[in-house]
C-alpha positions as CSV (number, residue, x, y, z in Angstrom):
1,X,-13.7,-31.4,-113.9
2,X,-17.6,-32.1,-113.4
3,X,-16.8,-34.5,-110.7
4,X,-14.6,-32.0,-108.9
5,X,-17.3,-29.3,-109.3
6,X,-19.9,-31.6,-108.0
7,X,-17.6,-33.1,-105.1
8,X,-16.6,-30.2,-103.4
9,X,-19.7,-28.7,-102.6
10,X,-20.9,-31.9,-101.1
11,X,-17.7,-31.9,-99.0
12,X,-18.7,-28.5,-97.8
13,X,-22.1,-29.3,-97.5
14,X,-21.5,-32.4,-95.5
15,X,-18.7,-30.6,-93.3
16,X,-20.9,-27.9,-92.7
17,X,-24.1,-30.8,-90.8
18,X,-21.2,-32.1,-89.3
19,X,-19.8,-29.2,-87.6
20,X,-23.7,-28.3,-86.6
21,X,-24.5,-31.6,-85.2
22,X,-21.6,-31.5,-82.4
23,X,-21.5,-29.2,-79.4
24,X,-19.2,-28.8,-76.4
25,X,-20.3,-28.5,-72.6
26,X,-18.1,-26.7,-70.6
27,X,-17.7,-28.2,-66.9
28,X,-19.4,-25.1,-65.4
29,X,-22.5,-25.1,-67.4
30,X,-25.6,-28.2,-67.9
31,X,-27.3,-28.5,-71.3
32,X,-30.9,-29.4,-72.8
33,X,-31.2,-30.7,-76.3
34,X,-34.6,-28.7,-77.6
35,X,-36.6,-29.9,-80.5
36,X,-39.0,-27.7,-81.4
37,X,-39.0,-26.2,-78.0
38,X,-39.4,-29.7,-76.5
39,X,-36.7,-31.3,-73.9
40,X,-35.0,-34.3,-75.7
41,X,-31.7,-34.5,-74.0
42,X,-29.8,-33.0,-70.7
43,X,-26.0,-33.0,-71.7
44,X,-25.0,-32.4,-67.4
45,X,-21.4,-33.6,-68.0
46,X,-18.6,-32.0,-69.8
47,X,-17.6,-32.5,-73.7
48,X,-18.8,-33.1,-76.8
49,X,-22.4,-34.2,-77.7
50,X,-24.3,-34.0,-80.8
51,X,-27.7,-33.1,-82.2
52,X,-29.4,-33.3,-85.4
53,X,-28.2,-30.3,-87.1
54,X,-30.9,-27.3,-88.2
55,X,-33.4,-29.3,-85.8
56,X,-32.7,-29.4,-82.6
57,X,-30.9,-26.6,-80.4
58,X,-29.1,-26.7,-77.4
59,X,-29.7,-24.1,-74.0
60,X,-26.5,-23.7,-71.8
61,X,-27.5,-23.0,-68.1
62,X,-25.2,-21.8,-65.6
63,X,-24.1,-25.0,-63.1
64,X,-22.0,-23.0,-60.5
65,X,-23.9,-21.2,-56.9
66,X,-25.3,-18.1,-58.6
67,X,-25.8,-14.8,-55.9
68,X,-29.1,-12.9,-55.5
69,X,-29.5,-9.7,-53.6
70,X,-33.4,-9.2,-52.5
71,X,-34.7,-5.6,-52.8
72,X,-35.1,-3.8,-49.4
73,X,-38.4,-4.1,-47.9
74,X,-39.9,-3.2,-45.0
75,X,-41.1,-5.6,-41.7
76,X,-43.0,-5.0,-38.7
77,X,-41.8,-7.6,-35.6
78,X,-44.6,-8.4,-33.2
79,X,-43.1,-5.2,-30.9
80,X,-44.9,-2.9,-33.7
81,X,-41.6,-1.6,-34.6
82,X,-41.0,-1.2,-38.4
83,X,-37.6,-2.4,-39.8
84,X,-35.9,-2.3,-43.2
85,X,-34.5,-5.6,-44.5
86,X,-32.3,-6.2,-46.8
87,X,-31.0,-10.2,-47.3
88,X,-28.9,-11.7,-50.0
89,X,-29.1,-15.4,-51.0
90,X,-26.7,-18.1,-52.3
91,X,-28.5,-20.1,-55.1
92,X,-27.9,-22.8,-57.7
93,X,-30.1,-24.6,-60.7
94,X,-30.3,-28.3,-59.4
95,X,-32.9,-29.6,-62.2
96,X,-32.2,-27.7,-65.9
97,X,-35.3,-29.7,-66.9
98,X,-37.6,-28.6,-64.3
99,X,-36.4,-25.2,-64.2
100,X,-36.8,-24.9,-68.3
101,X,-40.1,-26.2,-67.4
102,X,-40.7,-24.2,-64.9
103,X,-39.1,-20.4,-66.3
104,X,-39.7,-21.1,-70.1
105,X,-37.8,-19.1,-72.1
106,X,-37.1,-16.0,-69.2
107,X,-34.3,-18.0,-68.0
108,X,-32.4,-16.7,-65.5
109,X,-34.0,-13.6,-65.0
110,X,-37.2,-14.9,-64.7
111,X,-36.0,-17.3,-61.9
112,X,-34.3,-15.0,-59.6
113,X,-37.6,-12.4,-60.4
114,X,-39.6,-15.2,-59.1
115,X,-36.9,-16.6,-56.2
116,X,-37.1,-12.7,-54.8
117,X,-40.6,-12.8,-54.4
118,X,-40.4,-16.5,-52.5
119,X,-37.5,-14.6,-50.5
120,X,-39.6,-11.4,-49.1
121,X,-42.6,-13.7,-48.3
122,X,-40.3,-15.7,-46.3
123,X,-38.7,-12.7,-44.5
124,X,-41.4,-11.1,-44.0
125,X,-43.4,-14.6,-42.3
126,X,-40.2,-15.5,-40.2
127,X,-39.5,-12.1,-38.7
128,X,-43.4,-11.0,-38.3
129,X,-44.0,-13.8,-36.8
130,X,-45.1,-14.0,-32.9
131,X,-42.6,-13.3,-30.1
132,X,-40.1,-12.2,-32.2
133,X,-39.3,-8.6,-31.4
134,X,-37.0,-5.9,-32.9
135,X,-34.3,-6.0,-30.1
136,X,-34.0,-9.8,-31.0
137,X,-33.7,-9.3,-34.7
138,X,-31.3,-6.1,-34.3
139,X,-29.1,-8.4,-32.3
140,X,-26.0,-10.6,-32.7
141,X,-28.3,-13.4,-32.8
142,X,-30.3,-13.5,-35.6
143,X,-28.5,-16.3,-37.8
144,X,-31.5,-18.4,-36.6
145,X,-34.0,-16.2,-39.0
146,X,-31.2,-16.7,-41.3
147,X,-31.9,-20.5,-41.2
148,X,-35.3,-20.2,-40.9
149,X,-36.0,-18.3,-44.1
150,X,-33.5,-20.5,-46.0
151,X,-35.1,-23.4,-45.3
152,X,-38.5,-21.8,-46.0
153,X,-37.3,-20.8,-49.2
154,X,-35.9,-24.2,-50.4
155,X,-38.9,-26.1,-50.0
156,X,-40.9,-23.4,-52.1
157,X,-38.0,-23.1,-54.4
158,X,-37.9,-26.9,-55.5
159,X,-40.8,-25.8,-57.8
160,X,-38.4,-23.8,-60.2
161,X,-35.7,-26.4,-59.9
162,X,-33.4,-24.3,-58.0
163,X,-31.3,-25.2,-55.2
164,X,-31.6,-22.4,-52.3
165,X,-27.9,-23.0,-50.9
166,X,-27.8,-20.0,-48.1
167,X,-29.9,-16.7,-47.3
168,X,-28.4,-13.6,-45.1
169,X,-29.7,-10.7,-43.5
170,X,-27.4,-7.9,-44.5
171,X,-29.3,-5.2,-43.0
172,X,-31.6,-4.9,-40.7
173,X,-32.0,-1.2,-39.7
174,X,-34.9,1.0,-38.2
175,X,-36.3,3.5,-40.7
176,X,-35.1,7.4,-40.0
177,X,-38.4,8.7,-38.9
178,X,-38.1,6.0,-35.9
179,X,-34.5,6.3,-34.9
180,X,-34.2,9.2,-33.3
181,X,-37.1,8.0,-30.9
182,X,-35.4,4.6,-30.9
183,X,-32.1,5.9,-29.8
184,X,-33.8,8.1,-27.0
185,X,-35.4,4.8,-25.4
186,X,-32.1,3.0,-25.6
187,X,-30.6,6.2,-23.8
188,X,-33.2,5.8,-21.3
189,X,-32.7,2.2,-20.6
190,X,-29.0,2.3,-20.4
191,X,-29.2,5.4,-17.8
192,X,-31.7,3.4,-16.1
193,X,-29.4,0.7,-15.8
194,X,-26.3,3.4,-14.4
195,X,-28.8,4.1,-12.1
196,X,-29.4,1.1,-10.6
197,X,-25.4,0.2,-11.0
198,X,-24.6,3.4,-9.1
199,X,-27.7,2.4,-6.3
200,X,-26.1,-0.7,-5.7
201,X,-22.6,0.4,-5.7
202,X,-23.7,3.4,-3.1
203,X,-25.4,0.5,-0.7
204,X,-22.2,-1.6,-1.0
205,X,-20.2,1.2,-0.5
206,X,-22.4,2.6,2.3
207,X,-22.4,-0.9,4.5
208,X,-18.4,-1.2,4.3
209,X,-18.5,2.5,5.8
210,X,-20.7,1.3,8.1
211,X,-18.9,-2.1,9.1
212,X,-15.6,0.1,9.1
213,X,-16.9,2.9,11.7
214,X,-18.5,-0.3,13.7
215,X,-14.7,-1.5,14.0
216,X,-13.2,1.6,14.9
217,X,-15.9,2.3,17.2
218,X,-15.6,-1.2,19.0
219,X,-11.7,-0.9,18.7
220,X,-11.8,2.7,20.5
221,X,-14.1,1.1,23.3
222,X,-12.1,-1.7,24.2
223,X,-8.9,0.8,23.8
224,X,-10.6,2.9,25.9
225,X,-11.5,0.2,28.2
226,X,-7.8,-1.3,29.0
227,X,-6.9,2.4,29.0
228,X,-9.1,2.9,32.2
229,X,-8.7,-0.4,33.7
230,X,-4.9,0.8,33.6
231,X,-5.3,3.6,35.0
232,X,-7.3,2.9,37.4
233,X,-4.9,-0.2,38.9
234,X,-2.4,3.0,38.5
235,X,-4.4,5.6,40.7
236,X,-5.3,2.6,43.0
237,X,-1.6,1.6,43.3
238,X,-0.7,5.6,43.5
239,X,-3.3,5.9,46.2
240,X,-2.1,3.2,48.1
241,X,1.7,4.7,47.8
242,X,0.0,7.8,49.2
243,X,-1.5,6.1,51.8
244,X,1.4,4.3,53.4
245,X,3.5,7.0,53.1
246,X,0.8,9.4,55.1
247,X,0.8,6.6,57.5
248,X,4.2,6.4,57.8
249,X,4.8,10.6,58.8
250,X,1.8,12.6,58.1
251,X,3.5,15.8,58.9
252,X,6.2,15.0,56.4
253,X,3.6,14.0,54.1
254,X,1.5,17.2,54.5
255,X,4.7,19.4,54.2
256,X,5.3,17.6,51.1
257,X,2.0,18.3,49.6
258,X,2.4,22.0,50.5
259,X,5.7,22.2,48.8
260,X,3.6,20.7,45.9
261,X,1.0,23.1,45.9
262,X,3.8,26.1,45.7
263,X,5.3,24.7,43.2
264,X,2.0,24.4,41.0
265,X,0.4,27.6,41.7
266,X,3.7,30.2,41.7
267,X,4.6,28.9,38.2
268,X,5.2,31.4,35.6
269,X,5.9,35.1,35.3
270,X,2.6,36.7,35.8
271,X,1.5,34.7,38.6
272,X,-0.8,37.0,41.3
273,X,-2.7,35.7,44.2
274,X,-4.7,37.8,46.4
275,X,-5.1,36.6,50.3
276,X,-4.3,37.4,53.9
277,X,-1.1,36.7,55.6
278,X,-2.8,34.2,58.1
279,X,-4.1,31.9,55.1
280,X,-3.6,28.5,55.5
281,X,-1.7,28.2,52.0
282,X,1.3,29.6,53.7
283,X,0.9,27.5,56.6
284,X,4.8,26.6,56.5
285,X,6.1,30.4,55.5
286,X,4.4,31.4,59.3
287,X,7.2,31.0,62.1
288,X,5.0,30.0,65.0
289,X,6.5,29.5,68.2
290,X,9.7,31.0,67.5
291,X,11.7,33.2,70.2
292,X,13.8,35.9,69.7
293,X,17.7,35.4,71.0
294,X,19.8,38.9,71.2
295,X,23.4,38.0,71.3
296,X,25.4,40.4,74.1
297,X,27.4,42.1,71.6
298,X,24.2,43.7,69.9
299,X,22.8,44.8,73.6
300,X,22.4,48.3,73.3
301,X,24.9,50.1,76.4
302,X,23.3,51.8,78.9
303,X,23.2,56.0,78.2
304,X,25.7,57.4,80.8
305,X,24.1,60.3,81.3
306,X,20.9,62.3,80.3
307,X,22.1,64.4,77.8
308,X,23.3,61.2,76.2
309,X,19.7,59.6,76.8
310,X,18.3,62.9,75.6
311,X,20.4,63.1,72.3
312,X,20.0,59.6,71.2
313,X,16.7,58.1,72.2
314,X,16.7,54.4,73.3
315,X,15.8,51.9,70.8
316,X,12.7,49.8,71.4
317,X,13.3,46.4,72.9
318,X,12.4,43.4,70.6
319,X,9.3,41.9,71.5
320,X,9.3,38.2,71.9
321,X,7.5,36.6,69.2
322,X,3.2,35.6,71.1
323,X,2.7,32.3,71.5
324,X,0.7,30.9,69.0
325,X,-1.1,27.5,68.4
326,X,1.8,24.8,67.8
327,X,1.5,24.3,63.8
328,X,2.7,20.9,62.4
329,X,6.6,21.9,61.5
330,X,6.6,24.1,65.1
331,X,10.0,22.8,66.8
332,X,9.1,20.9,70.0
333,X,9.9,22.9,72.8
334,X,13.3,20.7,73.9
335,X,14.4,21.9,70.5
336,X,16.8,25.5,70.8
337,X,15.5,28.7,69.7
338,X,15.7,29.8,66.7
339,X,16.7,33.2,66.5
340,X,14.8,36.2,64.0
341,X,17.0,38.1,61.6
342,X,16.9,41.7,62.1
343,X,14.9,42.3,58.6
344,X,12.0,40.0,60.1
345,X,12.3,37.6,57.7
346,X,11.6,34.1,59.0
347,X,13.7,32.5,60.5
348,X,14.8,28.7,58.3
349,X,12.2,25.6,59.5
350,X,13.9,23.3,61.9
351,X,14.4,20.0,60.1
352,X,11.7,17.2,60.3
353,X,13.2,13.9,61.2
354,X,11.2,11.1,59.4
């Protein structure tokens, strides 16, 4: 019974060393074996590992790419326009012993306190630096600042042991005092530019109008040319129709021309002309030369007696018509006479032989 009561408290006792003297690492996670707060092992691959129990400790540290927003600050580009930044970065702890060295006991948060601070420096040196303007940095592409500050950071970040993977820009955005000027520039520029869109679109415009009334313009001309080139071989070959035919029987011709003139100037309902009888317009209404034949059977009997005379006075002989001037349609004299109606209407032309 002694030996039981002295053996199981050992057993515990030893169980109780053995169980402190192992540890496990997990594959996400690196460890450092401290003795009294001195580095004597890194456990950096998973399972078990031991350690003198009550002696040394162990410090798990995260092994996996660890995120770390930066706190918005505020740049000014070499423009002299102010901008707030805000940039996230991708991180990871490459050396556990150099970072414990480095950190202490802070740990983690001492690390990203102190990777923040490399992180704004850097911003702030990369997009403050010369030639690099606001309307660069508020574009598409600013992935090369991105780069830039990364790789700034890295090499400053070696010191703590820590690994800068990638750094972002998630905003970069113009403060609200500055906007509403900023957005009344951009208005200005871009109605600048539909401006000068609309100039050039007016001067193309305007020199097609003016190509186009150039065309029409020569095309009308050279219409207009053929058109009196046509017509004049037309009036020349009308003329010369004109000509042979007035050379051929000029009083058939002039007779013709009168008949044309009648024509034209009695047309319509309310035509009036004004002029003497002897005008030379009705040249070929005048009977010139023509003599008057009585026929027997309209003789007028002589009165038997003087009562008879008395009671019905004797009717005037017709005169015979004066001789005139011979007009162009007068009948030639071998022609018969033509005799006068009673009415004193003229008498119908004799025909013209051509």
């Amino acid at each position: 019974m002694r030996k039981t009561a002295y053996i199981l408290p050992a057993v515990v006792v030893v169980l109780v060393l053995f169980l402190s003297s192992i540890f496990v690492v997990d594959e996400r996670e690196k460890a450092l074996v401290l003795q009294f707060g001195q580095i004597r092992a890194v456990k950096e691959e998973p399972g078990l590992a031991f350690k003198i129990p009550f002696i040394q400790e162990v410090v798990y540290y995260d092994d996996r790419i660890l995120s770390l927003d930066t706190d918005t600050i505020e740049v000014t580009p070499s423009d002299d326009r102010r901008l707030v930044v805000d940039a996230f970065a991708r991180y990871r702890i490459a050396d556990v012993v150099q970072f414990r060295q480095a950190v202490g006991v802070g740990g983690l948060r001492t690390a990203e306190d102190r990777l923040s601070g490399i992180l704004n420096a850097q911003i702030r040196e990369v997009l403050g630096a010369d030639q690099v303007t606001s309307d660069v940095i508020l574009s598409a592409d600013r992935r090369q600042f991105s780069n830039r500050i990364r790789d700034a950071a890295r090499v400053s970040a070696r010191s703590l042991g820590l690994d800068v993977v990638d750094v972002r820009l998630k905003q970069t955005n113009l403060p609200s005092q500055n906007l509403e000027a900023t957005f009344a520039r951009m208005r200005a520029e871009r109605e600048r530019e539909a401006a000068d869109e609309i100039a050039r679109g007016n001067e193309a415009a305007q020199r097609v109008r003016a190509l186009a009334d150039r065309t029409v313009v020569e095309t009308r001309s050279a219409a207009q040319r053929d058109a009196d080139v046509t017509r004049g071989e037309a009036d020349a070959e009308r003329n010369g129709i004109f000509a042979e035919a007035f050379g051929s029987d000029p009083e058939f011709f002039a007779f013709y021309r009168s008949l044309q003139a009648y024509e034209t100037a009695l047309t319509g309902d309310n035509s009036r002309m004004v002029m003497t009888p002897d005008s030379e317009f009705f040249e070929y209404f005048k009977n010139q030369g023509a003599q008057v034949v009585v026929p027997e059977s309209a003789a007028p009997e002589a009165p038997e007696s003087e009562d008879a005379a008395e009671a019905e006075p004797e009717a005037p002989a017709p005169a015979a018509a004066a001789p005139a001037a011979p007009s162009p349609d007068a009948p030639s004299p071998d022609a018969p006479d033509t005799e006068v109606p009673a009415s004193g209407a003229p008498a119908p032309e004799a025909p013209v032989s051509e």
